[in-house]
C-alpha positions in Angstrom: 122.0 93.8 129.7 124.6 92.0 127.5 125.6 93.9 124.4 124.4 91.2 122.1 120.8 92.3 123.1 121.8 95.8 121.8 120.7 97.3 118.2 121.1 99.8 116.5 118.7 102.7 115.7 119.0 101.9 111.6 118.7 98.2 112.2 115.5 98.5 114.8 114.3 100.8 112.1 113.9 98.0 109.4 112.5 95.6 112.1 110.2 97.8 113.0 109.5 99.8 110.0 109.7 103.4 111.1 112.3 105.5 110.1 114.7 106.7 112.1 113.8 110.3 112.5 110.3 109.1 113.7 112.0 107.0 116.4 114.1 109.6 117.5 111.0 112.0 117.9 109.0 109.2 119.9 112.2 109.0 122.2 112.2 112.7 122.8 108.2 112.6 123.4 109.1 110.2 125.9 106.7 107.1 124.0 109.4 105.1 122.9 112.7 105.5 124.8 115.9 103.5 123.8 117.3 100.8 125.8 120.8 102.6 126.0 122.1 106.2 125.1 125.9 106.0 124.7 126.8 109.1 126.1 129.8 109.8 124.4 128.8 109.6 121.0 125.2 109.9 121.5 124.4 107.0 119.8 120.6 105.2 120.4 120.4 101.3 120.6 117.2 99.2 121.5 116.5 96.1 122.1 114.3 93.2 120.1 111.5 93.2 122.9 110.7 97.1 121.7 110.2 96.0 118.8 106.8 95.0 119.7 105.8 98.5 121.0 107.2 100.0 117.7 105.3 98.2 115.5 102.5 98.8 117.5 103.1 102.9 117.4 103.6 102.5 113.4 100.0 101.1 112.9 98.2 103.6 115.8 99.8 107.0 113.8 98.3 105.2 110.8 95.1 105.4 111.8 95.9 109.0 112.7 96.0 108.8 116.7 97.1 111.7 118.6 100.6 111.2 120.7 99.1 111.5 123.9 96.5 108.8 123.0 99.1 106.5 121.6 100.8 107.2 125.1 97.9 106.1 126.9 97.7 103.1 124.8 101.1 101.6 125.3 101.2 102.6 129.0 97.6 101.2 129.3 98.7 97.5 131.0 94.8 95.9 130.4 94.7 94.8 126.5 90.8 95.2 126.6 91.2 98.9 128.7 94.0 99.8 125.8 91.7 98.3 122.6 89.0 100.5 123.5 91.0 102.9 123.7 91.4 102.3 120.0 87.9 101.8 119.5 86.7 105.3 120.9 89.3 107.0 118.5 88.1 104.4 115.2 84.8 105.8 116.1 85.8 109.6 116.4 87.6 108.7 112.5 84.6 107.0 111.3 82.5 110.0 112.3 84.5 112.1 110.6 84.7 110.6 107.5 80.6 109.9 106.8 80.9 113.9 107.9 83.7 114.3 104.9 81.7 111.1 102.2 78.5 113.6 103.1 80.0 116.6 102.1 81.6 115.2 99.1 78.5 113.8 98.1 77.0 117.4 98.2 80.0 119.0 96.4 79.5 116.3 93.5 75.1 117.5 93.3 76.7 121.5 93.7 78.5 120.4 90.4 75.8 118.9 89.2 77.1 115.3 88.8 76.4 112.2 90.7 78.1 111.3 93.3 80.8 108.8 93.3 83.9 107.3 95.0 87.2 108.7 94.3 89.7 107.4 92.3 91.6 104.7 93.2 95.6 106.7 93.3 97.3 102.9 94.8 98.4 101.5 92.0 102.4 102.1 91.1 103.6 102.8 87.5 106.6 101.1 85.9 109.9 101.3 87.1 112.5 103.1 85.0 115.6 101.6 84.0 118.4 102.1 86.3 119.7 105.7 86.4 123.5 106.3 86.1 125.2 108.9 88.1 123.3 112.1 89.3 119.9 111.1 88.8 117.5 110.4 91.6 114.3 108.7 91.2 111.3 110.2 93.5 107.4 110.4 93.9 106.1 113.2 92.2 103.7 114.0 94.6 106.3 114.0 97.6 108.4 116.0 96.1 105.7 118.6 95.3 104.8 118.5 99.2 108.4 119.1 100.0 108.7 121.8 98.0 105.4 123.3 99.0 107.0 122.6 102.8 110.0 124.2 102.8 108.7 126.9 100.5 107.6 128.6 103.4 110.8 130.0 104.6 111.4 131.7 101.7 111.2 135.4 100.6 111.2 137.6 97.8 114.0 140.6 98.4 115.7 141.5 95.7 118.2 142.6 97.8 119.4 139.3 98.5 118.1 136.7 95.7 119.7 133.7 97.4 116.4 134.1 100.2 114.0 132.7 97.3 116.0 129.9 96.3 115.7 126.1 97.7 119.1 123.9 98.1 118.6 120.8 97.2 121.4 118.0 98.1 121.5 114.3 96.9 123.2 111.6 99.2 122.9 107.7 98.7 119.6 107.2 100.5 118.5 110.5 100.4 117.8 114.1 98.8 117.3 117.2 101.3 115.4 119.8 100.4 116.2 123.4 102.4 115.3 126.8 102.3 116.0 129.9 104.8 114.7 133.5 104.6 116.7 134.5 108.2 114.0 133.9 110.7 112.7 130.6 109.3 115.0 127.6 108.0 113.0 124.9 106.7 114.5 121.7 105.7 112.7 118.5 104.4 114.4 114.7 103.5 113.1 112.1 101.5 114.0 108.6 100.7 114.6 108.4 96.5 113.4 105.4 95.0 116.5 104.8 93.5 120.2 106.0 95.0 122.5 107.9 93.5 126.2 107.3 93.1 127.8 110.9 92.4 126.5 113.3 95.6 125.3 116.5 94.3 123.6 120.0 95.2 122.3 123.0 93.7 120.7 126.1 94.6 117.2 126.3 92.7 115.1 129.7 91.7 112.5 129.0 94.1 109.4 130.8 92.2 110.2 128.2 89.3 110.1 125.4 91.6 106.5 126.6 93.2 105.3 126.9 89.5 106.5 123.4 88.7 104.6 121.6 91.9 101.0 121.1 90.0 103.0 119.1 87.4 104.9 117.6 89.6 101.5 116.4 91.6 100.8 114.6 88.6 103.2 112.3 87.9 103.6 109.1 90.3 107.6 109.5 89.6 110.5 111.8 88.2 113.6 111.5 87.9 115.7 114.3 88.8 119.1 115.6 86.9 121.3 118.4 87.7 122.5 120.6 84.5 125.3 123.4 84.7 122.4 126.1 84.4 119.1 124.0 85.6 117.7 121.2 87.7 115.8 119.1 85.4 112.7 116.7 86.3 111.5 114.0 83.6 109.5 111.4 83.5 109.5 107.8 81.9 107.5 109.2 78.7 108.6 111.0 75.9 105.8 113.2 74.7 106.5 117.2 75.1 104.7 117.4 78.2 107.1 114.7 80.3 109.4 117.3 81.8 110.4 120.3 83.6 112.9 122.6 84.0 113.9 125.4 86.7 117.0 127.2 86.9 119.7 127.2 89.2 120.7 130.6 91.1 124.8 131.8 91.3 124.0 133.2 94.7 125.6 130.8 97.0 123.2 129.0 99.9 124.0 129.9 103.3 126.3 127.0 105.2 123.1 126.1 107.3 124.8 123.2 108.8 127.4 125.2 110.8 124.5 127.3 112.3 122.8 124.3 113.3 125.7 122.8 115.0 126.2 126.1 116.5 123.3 125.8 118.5 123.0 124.8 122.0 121.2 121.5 123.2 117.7 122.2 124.4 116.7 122.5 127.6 112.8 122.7 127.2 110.9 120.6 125.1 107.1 120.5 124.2 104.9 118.1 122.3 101.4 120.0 120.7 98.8 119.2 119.3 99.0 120.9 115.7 95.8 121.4 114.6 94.9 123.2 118.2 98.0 125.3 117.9 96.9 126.7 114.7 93.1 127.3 115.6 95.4 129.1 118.5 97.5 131.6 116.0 94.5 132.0 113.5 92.3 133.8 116.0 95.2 136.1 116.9 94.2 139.6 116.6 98.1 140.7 117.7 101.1 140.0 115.6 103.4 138.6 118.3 102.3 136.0 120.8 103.5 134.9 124.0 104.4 130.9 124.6 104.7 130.1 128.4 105.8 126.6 129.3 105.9 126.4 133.0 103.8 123.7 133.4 104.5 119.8 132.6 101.1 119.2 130.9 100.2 123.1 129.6 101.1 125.9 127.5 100.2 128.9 127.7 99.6 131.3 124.8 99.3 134.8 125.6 97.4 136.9 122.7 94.8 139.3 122.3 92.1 137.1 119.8 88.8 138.6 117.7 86.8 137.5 120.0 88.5 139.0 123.6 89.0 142.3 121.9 85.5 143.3 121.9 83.4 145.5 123.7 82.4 142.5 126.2 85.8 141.0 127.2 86.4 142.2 130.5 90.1 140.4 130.1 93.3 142.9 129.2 95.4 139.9 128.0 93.8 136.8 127.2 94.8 133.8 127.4 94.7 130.0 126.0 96.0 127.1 127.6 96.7 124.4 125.4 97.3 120.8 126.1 100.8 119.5 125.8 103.8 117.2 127.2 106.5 119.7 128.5 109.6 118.7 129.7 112.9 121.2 130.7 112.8 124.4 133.1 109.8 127.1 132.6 110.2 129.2 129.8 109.1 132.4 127.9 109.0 133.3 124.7 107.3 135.5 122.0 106.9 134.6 118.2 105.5 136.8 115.2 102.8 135.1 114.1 103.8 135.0 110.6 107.0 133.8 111.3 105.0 130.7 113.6 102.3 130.2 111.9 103.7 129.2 108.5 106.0 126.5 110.3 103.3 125.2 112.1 101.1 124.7 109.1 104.1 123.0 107.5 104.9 120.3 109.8 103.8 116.5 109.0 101.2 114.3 111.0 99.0 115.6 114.3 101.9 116.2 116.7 104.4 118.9 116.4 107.5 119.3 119.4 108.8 122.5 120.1 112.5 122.5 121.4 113.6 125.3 123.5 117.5 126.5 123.8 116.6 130.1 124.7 114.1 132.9 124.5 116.8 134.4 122.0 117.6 131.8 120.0 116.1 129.3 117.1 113.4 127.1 118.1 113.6 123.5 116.6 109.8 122.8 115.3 109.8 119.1 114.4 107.5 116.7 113.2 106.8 113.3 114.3 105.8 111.4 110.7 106.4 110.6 107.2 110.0 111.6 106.5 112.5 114.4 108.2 111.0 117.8 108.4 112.4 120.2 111.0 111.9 123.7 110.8 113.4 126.5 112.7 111.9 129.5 114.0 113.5 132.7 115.0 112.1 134.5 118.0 111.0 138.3 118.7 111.1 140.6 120.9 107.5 140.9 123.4 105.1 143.2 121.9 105.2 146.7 123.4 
């Protein structure tokens, strides 16, 4: 195809209104695959007739529909086979939510109070002035859940402080969040409302930032400023209660980004349902599981559960086979459960895609939706 025809992934991103992390993950899945790959810089470029498709995976993950549905859809080539395929998931969401007005109706008589609709959260306060320098401009709220995110690979040793601290970096277009406790590395971006023009990071006491997310919550937008001892959050108000502070840490943050370059590409590749994957680990009566991918549309889990370790299972190791898209060779591997679980429970949107280098090494836990979160998981050794 002539070059003209060609774009690139940041351009087709703004046409099509995902970001670029999300189209990368929906190449990898194998829903929305580039036109062209250059294979020597690795570079993605599409073409205007995907933007079509694109548009029409932004507005099906809206609506909350599972990867492998959305699949279905866009391979589906009958509009009226493909829209009731919509239709059967609308009604599976409007199910669920006179399920979730009905129980929110009985909460609100619990309380004693009449029931009522919630509040209406759309409306957007006032932009601040323009911020000079450092300071980056972000929902409260999302940075609360990116904090709350990447909080879970942290740890509390006081034999190496810099384990409960979170690095945050600001860049132009975006601020990174990151935190590591040696088996997990968690690292969240979001896109500031406002860019910065002086790039800055700093190491933050992690405890103060945890304590600092309910206020954070509250406020539709802060605007973040480094200080030689602090990272402070304000508001546009004035009164007492319009900032924060929380301190920076001297230990100096691992150099993450040379251990993530260090790693090799990834042979095997998986794309799970989340929710199913957790009901998985929370049943798990072992602290390590087993993951088998060996098939291209299962994985296996390996793990003695409540239920199989009872006087009536007649089955020595049970098993659960879960529903997924693998791609790569077959391959083992065993996790603690609290180093899985809390990544798992972390990730954004229904999907989660596990990439594979090695039963030895990192695995790459991604998510699919609503900004860059990758987390990476360190593996074990079987249980005994």
């Amino acid at each position: 195809m002539p070059d003209t025809e060609l774009i690139t992934i940041g351009a087709f991103a703004r046409t099509c209104g995902l970001n670029a992390s999300a189209l990368r993950f929906y190449a990898d899945a194998g829903v929305l695959v580039p036109a062209l790959v250059d294979e020597d810089t690795g570079y993605r470029y599409y073409t205007p007739d995907q933007a079509g498709p694109a548009c029409l995976i932004r507005h099906l993950r809206a609506v909350d529909m599972p990867l492998p549905t959305v699949a279905a859809v866009l391979a589906e080539s009958d509009p009226a086979r493909a829209a009731d395929l919509l239709d059967a998931h609308l009604a599976e969401m409007h199910c669920r939510r006179r399920e979730f007005d009905a129980a929110a109706a009985a909460a609100h008589r619990a309380l004693g109070a009449d029931p009522r609709s919630l509040p209406d959260r759309s409306g957007h306060g006032a932009a601040p002035g323009t911020e000079p320098d450092q300071a980056v401009r972000i929902g409260g709220p999302a940075l609360a859940a990116a904090i709350d995110q990447v909080s879970t690979a942290t740890l509390t040793d006081p034999a190496l402080p810099v384990l409960d601290t979170i690095l945050f970096e600001a860049r132009p277009d975006e601020l990174i969040l990151t935190a590591t406790d040696r088996y997990r590395l968690a690292s969240r971006t979001l896109r500031p409302m406002s860019s910065v023009t002086a790039e800055w990071s700093a190491t933050i006491d992690a405890a103060e930032l945890r304590a600092t997310t309910s206020w954070l919550r509250r406020r539709h937008s802060v605007v973040l400023r480094p200080t030689p001892d602090s990272i402070e959050f304000r508001t546009a108000t004035e009164d007492s209660a319009a900032s924060q502070r929380c301190r920076r840490s001297p230990e100096e943050f691992p150099d993450y980004r040379r251990m993530l370059a260090a790693l090799p590409s990834t042979p095997t590749r998986a794309v799970l349902d989340r929710a199913h994957l957790l009901e998985t680990l929370e049943r798990a009566d072992s602290p390590i599981v087993t993951l088998r991918f060996g098939s291209p549309d299962t994985v296996t889990i390996s793990v003695p559960s409540r239920d199989a370790s009872t006087q009536h299972s007649t089955q020595p190791n049970p098993h659960t086979e879960l529903r997924a898209t693998v791609s790569g060779p077959p391959m083992t591997i065993h996790f603690a459960v609290t180093t899985l679980y809390p990544a798992i429970a972390g990730a954004i949107g229904p999907d989660i895609m596990l990439d594979l280098s090695a039963p030895d090494l990192p695995a790459h836990i991604r998510s699919a939706d609503d900004g860059d979160l990758r987390t990476l998981a360190m593996p074990c050794e079987p249980a005994p």
